[in-house]
C-alpha positions, 0 to 999 in steps of 0.5 A: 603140842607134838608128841614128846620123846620120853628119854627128855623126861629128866629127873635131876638131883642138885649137887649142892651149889645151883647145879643138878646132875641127871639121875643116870641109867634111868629108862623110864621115869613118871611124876604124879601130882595129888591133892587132898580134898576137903569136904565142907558139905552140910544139910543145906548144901544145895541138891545134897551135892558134895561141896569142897572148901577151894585152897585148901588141903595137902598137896604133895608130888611123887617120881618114880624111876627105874633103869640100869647101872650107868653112871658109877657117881650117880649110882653111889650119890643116889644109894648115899642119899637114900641111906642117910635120909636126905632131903634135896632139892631136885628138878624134874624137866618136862619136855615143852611144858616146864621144869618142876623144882623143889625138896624131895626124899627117896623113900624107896630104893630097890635093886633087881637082877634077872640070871640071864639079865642086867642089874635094874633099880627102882626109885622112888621120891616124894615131895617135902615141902613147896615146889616151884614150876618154871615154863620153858 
C-alpha cells in the first residue's frame, strides 16, 4: 500500500437521516483501537507463562482532532452535541483500507487561541457501543 495523504482521514458525524457531514477545519485527526486483556493464568499454566482467555474482554475506539474554525454549521453542530451529551453515530473514513462506523460521544471539547494566532480546538470521541468496518 503506498503512502496516504493525511487530509483523507476523515472524521464524519451522521446529520440524522443516512448522511454524514465532514467535521470541518480539522488538521490533524488519530483513531486508536484498544482492548482489555483477561488474564486466566493459573499454578500449572504451562512454564508459568501468562495465559488470556481469547474473545473476551472490553474493547473500546478513540478520535482525537484538532484544527480551526472553518465551517460556521459544523462548528455550532459539534459544540451543541458536546454540551448535550449526545451519542451519535459517526464514520471514520481511512484512505485504502476502509470506513469504521458506529456510536460515539465528545468526551473532551477545548478551544485554544495564541495572541498573534487563529483560534484552534481540540476533540476528542469515544466508542459507545458495537462499530461496524466496512472495506473500501
Amino acid at each position: 500500500m503506498p503512502a496516504q495523504k493525511g487530509k483523507d482521514l476523515l472524521i464524519k458525524i451522521g446529520d440524522g437521516s443516512n448522511a454524514f457531514v465532514t467535521v470541518a477545519g480539522l488538521r490533524t485527526r488519530q483513531i486508536a483501537f484498544n482492548a482489555e486483556t483477561v488474564d486466566v493464568t493459573h499454578a500449572e499454566s504451562a512454564g508459568r507463562w501468562r495465559e488470556l482467555l481469547a474473545g473476551v474482554g472490553m474493547r473500546r475506539a478513540s478520535i482525537s482532532g484538532s484544527g480551526v474554525f472553518k465551517d460556521e454549521a459544523s462548528d455550532a453542530r459539534m459544540r451543541q452535541v458536546f454540551f448535550d451529551g449526545d451519542i451519535l453515530t459517526y464514520q471514520i473514513v481511512i484512505p485504502d483500507f476502509g470506513r469504521i462506523e458506529g456510536p460515539f460521544q465528545i468526551t473532551s471539547l477545548e478551544y485554544r487561541g495564541d495572541h498573534a494566532g487563529e483560534v484552534t480546538f481540540e476533540m476528542a470521541f469515544e466508542s459507545a457501543g458495537a462499530l461496524a468496518f466496512m472495506a473500501i
